[in-house]
N, C-alpha and C positions, 0 to 999 in steps of 0.2 A: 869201784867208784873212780870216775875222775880227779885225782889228787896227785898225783905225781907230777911235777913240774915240767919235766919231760914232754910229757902227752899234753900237756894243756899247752905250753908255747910251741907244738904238733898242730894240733889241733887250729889256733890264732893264724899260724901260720901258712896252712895249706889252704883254709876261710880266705886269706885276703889274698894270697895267689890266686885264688878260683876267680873272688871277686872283681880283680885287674884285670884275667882275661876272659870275663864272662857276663859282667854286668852292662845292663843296658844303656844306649847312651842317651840320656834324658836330660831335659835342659836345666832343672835345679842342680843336674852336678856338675856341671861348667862354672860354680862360680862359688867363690866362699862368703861370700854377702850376705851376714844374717838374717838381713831384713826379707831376701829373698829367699833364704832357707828354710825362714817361717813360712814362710808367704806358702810355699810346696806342700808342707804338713797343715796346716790348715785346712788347705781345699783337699789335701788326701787323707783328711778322716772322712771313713763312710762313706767313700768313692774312688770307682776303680781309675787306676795310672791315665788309660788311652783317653777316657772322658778330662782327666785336669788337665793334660798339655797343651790342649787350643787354651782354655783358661785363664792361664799361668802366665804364657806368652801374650795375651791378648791384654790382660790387667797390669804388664811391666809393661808396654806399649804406652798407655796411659798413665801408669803411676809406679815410674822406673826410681824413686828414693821411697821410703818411710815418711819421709816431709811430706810428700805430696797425697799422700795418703791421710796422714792425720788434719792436713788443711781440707781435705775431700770432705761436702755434705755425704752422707749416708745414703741418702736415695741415689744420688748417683755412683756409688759404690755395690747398692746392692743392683740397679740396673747390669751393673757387667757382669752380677754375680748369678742372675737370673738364667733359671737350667741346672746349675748348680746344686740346689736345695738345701737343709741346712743353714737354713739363712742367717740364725746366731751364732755362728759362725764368721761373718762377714763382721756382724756388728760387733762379737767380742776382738777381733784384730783392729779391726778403727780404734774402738775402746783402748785397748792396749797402745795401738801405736801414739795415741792424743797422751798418756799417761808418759812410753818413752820418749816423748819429746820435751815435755811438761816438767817432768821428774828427773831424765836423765840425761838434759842437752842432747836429747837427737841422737843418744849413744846402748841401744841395746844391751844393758847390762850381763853380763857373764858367770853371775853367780847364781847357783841352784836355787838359793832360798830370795834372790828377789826375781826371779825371772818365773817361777812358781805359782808365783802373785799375781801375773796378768791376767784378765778375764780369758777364761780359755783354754787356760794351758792348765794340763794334767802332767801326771806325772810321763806319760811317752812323750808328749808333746816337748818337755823340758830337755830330757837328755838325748832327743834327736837334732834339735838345736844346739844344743848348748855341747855337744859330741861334733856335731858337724862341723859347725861354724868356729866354735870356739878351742876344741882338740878337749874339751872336758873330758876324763874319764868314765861315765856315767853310762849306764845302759839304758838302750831304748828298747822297751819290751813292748811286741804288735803283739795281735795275731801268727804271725808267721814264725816270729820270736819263740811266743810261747811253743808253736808246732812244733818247730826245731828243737829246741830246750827239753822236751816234753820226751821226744822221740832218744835224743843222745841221753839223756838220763833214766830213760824206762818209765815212767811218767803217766798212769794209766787216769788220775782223776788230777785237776785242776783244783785242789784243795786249798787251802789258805797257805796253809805249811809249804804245802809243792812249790807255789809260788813265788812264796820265799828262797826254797831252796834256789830255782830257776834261779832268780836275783842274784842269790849266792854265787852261785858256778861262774856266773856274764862275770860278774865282776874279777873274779881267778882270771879268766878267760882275756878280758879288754885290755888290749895293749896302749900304755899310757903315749905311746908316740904316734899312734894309728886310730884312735877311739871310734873317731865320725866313720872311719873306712869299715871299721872292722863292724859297728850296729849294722851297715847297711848290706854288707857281706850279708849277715844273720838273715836277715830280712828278704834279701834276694833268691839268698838259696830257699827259703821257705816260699815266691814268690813263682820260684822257677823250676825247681826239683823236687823239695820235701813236699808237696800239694798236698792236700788235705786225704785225695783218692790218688790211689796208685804211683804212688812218689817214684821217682827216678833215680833208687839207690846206686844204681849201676856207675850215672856220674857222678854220683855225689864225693866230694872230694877227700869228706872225714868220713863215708861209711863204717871203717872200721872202730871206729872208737863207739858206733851207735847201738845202745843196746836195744831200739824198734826193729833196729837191721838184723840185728843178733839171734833175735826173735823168731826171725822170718812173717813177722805180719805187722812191720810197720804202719801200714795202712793204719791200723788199729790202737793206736797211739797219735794225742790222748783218745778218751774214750767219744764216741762222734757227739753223746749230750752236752759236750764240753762248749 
């Protein structure tokens, strides 16, 4: 098992060297602006990267603060958002942003347990935020998250337990000076190497700590009903 201190600041640290010279350059990571760091996770639940970047760019063209966002009627909010799909999505971020403005003078709160609160936001949604933007310690657990998690820890069923344990390890694992870097590390390499089929152990930068690799049928980790 992963516990030796050693191996796990190994592990943090060879993740966000990879991620420095290997993650994509995508325009939500030009900028520490939370309001635009939400903005990113919103439209990237339940839709691929290449589809939100016209999006993204298109809706901070028209509504570059949270102000101008919350003063937005809705219909023309969902007009930009049309193609998209998920449309309560659109409405739970207005929602929310009318509330940070309302509530929080205009000032996106920082803390887990009110940021939690906005219509919308789950638990990944909070500490991809609140990791990015804010340097919060908190893990942000995807899809790709969990593949990764899944594959380094041996990981065969998605249990409730598992999923805890997963939690358990991010947290050993997230570097209190690097949090936002190091979620999206996770994310990336699962994004861009650990793939669902035929992962790319070869680059992958922790293979050796991975008991999927150890295995030799990575692939097969978790199990595909997951």
């Amino acid at each position: 098992t992963i516990n030796c201190i050693v191996q796990i600041k190994n592990i943090t640290r060879k993740l966000l060297l990879w991620y420095s010279e290997n993650k994509r350059l995508l325009p939500f990571r030009k900028t520490s602006d939370p309001y635009k760091i939400w903005l990113s996770e919103v439209m990237l639940q339940q839709t691929k990267m290449k589809t939100v970047i016209p999006y993204y760019n298109r809706w901070l063209k028209h509504y570059p603060t949270l102000q101008s966002v919350a003063k937005a009627r809705i219909d023309s909010l969902l007009k930009l958002w049309e193609g998209l799909g998920y449309y309560q999505r659109c409405r739970n971020f207005h929602k929310a942003l009318k509330i940070v403005v309302t509530n929080y003078k205009g000032n996106i709160p920082n803390s887990y347990n009110h940021f939690i609160d906005f219509p919308g936001v789950g638990e990944y949604t909070a500490g991809a935020v609140l990791s990015i933007a804010f340097n919060k310690p908190i893990p942000a657990i995807d899809g790709n998250v969990k593949r990764v998690m899944s594959r380094i820890l041996g990981i065969k069923n998605l249990t409730i337990y598992n999923k805890r344990r997963i939690k358990k390890t991010i947290y050993k694992f997230i570097p209190i000076d690097n949090p936002g870097n190091f979620n999206q590390a996770l994310m990336e390499l699962g994004a861009l190497l650990c793939t669902p089929q035929k992962p790319n152990c070869a680059k992958c930068p922790i293979a050796k700590y991975c008991s999927a690799y150890k295995s030799s049928k990575p692939g097969s980790y978790p199990s595909s009903k997951e």
